[in-house]
ZADO-1210 file (C-alpha; in nm, 4 decimals, padded with zeros to 6 digits):
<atoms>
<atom x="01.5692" y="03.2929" z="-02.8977" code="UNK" pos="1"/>
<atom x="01.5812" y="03.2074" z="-02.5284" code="UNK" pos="2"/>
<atom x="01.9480" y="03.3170" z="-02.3338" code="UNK" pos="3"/>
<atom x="02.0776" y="03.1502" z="-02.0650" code="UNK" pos="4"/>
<atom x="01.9361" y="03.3470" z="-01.6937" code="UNK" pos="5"/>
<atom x="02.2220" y="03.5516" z="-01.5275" code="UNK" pos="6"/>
<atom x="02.3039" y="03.7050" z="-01.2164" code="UNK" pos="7"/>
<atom x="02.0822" y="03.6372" z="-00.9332" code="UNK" pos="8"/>
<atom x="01.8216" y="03.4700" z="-01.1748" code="UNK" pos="9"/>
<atom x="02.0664" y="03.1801" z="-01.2710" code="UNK" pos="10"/>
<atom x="02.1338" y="03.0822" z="-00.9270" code="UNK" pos="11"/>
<atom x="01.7382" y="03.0613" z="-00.8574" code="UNK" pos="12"/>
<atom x="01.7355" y="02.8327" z="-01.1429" code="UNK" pos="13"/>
<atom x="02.0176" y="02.6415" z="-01.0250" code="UNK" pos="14"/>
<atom x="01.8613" y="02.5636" z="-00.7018" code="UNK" pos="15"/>
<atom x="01.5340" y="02.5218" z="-00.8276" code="UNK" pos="16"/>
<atom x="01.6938" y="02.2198" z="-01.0607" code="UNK" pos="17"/>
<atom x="01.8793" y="02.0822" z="-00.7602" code="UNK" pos="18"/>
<atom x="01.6269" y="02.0902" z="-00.5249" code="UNK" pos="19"/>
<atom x="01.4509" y="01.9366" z="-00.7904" code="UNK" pos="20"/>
<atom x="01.6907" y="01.6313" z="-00.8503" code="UNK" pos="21"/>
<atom x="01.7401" y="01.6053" z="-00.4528" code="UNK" pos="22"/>
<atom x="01.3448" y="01.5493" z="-00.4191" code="UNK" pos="23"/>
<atom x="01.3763" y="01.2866" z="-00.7179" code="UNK" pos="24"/>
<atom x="01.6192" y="01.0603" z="-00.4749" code="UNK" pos="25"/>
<atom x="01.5237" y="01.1253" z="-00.1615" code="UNK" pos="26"/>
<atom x="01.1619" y="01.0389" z="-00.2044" code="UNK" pos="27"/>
<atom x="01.2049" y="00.6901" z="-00.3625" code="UNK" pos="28"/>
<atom x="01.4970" y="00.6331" z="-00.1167" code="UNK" pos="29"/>
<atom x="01.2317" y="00.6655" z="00.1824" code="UNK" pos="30"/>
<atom x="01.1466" y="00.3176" z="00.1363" code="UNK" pos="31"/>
<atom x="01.4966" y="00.1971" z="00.1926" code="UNK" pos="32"/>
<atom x="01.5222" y="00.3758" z="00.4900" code="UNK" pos="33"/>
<atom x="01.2067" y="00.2867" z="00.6893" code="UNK" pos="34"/>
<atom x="00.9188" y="00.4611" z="00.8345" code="UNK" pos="35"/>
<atom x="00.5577" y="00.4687" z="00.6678" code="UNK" pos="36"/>
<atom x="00.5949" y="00.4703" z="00.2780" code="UNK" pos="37"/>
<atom x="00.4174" y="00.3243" z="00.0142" code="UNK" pos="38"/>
<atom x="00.6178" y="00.1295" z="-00.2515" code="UNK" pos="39"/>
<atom x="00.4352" y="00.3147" z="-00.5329" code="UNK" pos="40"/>
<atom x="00.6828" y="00.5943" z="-00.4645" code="UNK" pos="41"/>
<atom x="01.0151" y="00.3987" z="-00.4878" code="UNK" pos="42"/>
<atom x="01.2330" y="00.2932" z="-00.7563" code="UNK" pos="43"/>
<atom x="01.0887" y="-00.1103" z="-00.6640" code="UNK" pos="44"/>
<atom x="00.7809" y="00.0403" z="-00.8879" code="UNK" pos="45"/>
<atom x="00.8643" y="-00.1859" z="-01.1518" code="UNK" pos="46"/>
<atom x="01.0157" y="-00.4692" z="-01.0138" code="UNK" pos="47"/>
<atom x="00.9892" y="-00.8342" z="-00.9846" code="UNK" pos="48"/>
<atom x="00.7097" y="-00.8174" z="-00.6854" code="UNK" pos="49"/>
<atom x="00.4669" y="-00.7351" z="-00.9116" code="UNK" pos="50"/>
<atom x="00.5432" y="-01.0434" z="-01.1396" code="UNK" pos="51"/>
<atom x="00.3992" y="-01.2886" z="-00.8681" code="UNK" pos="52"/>
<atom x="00.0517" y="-01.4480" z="-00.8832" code="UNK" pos="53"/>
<atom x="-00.1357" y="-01.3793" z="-00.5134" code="UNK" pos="54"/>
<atom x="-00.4865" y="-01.4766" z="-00.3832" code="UNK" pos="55"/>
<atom x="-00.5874" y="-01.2210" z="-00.1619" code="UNK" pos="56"/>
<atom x="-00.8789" y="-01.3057" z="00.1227" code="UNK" pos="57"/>
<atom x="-01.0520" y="-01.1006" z="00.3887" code="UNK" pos="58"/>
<atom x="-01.2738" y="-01.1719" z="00.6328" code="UNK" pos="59"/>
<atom x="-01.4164" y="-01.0018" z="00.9330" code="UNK" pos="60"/>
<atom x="-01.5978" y="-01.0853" z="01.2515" code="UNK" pos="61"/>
<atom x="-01.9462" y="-00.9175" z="01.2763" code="UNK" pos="62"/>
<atom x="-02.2090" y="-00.9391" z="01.5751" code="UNK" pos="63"/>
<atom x="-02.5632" y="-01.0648" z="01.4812" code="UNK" pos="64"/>
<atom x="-02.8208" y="-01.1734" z="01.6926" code="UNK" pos="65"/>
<atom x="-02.5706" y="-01.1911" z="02.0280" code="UNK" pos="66"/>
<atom x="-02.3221" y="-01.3872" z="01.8202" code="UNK" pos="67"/>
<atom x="-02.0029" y="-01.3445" z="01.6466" code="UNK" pos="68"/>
<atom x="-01.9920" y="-01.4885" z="01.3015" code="UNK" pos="69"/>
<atom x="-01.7536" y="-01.4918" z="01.0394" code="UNK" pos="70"/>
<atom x="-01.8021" y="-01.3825" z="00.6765" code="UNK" pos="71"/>
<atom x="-01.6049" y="-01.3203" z="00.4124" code="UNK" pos="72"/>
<atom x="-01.5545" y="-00.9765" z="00.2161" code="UNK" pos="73"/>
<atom x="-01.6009" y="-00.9483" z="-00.1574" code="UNK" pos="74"/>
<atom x="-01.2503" y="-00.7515" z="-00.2064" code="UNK" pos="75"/>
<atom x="-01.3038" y="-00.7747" z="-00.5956" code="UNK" pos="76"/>
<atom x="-01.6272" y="-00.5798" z="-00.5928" code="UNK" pos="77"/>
<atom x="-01.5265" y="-00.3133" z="-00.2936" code="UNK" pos="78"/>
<atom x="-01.2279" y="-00.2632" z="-00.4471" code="UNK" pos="79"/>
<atom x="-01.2567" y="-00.3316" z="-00.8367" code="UNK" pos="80"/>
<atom x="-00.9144" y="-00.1303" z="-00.9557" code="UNK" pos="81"/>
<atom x="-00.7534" y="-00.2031" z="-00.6423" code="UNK" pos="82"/>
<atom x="-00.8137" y="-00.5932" z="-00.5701" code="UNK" pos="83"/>
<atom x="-00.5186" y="-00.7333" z="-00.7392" code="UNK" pos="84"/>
<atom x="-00.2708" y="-00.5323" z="-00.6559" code="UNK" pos="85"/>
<atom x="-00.3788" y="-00.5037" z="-00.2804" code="UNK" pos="86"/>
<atom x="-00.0767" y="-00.7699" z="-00.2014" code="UNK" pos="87"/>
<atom x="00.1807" y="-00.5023" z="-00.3106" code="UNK" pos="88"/>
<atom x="00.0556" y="-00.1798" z="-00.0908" code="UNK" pos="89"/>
<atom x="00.0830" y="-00.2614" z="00.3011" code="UNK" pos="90"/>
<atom x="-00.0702" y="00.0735" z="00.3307" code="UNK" pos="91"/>
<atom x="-00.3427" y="00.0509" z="00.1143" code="UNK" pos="92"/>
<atom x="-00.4220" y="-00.3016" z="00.2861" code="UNK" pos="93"/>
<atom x="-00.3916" y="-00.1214" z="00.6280" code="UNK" pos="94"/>
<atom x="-00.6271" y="00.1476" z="00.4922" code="UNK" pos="95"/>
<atom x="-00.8900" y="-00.0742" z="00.4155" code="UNK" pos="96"/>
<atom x="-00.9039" y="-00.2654" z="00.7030" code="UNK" pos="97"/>
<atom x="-00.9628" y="00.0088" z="00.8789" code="UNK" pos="98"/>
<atom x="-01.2473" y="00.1000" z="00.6752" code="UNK" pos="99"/>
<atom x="-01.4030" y="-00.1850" z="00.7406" code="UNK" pos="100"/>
<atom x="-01.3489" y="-00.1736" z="01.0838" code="UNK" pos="101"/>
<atom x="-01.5692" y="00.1991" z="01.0796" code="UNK" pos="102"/>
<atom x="-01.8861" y="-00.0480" z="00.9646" code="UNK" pos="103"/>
<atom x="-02.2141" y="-00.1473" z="01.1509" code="UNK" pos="104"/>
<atom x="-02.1028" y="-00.4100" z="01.3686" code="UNK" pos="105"/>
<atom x="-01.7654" y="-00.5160" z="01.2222" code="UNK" pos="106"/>
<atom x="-01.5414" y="-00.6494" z="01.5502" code="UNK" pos="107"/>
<atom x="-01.2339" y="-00.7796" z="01.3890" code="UNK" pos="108"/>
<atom x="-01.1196" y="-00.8059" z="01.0113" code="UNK" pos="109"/>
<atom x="-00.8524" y="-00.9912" z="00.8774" code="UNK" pos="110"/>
<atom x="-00.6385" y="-00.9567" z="00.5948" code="UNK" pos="111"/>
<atom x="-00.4033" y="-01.2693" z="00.4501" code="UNK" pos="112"/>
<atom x="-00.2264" y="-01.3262" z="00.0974" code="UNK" pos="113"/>
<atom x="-00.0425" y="-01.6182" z="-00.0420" code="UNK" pos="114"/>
<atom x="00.1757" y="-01.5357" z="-00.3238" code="UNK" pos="115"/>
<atom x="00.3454" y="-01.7979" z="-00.5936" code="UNK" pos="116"/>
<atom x="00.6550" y="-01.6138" z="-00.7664" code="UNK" pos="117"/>
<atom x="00.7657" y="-01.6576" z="-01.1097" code="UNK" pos="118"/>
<atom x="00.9994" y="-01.9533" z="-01.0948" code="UNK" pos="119"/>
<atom x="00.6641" y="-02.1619" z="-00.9148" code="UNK" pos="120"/>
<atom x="00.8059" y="-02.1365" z="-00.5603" code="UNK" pos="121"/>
<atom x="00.5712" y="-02.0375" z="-00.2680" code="UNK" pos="122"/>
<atom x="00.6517" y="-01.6721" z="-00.1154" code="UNK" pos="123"/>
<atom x="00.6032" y="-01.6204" z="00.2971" code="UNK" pos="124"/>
<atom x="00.2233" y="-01.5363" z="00.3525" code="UNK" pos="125"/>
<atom x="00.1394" y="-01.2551" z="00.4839" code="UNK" pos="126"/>
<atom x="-00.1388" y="-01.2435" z="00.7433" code="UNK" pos="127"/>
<atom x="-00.2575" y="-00.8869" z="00.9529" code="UNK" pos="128"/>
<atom x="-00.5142" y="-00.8533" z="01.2167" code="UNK" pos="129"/>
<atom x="-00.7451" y="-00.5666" z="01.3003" code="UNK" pos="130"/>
<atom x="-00.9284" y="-00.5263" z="01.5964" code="UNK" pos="131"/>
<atom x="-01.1945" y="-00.2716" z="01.5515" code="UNK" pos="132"/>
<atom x="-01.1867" y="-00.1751" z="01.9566" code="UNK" pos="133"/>
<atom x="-00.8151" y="-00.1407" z="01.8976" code="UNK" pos="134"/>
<atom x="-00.6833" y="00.2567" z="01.8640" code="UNK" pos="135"/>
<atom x="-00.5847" y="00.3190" z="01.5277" code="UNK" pos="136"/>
</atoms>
């Protein structure tokens, strides 16, 4: 039969279960607060933004034969797990714009999604821009 810890053992276990319960709010709370979180980690998991339908697109600017043409990216077979839920990670999107950016001849790539919510109305699109001279 297990017994309860005591002495200086009880308050290590004490702090470990607070420090515990702190970490469990304070890490889904980042998201409320600002700075460079993913909503994965935040209690708007399992909420309504997921319940929209979006059409993701990307497209990048590439150099052939001293000319800049545009083509679009197959996001679906790059990303097969990822590709419909790319509208609900900024950072993931950010990520892999940058990724394409580190290909042969890739100038610019951009990123846009148009998403349709639940009751049929049209959410803001959401359009972002990478350079690849840019810094990162």
């Amino acid at each position: 039969m297990l017994h309860a810890p005591v002495g200086r053992a009880r308050h290590f276990v004490s702090g470990f279960i607070a420090l515990f319960l702190l970490l469990q709010l304070l890490v889904p709370l980042r998201y409320y607060l600002g700075g460079e979180t993913d909503e994965r980690f935040c209690w708007r998991m399992f909420s309504s933004v997921v319940q929209r339908d979006c059409r993701v697109a990307v497209d990048e600017t590439v150099q052939e034969r001293s000319q800049s043409l545009v083509r679009a990216v197959p996001v679906s077979s790059l990303l097969p797990t990822w590709s419909e839920f790319l509208h609900q990670h900024p950072v993931v999107v950010r990520r892999f714009l940058h990724w394409r950016c580190a290909q042969a001849d890739v100038q610019a790539v951009r990123y846009r999604c148009r998403c349709t919510r639940v009751d049929g109305s049209v959410a803001p699109s959401v359009e972002l821009a990478v350079h690849c001279g840019a810094p990162r």
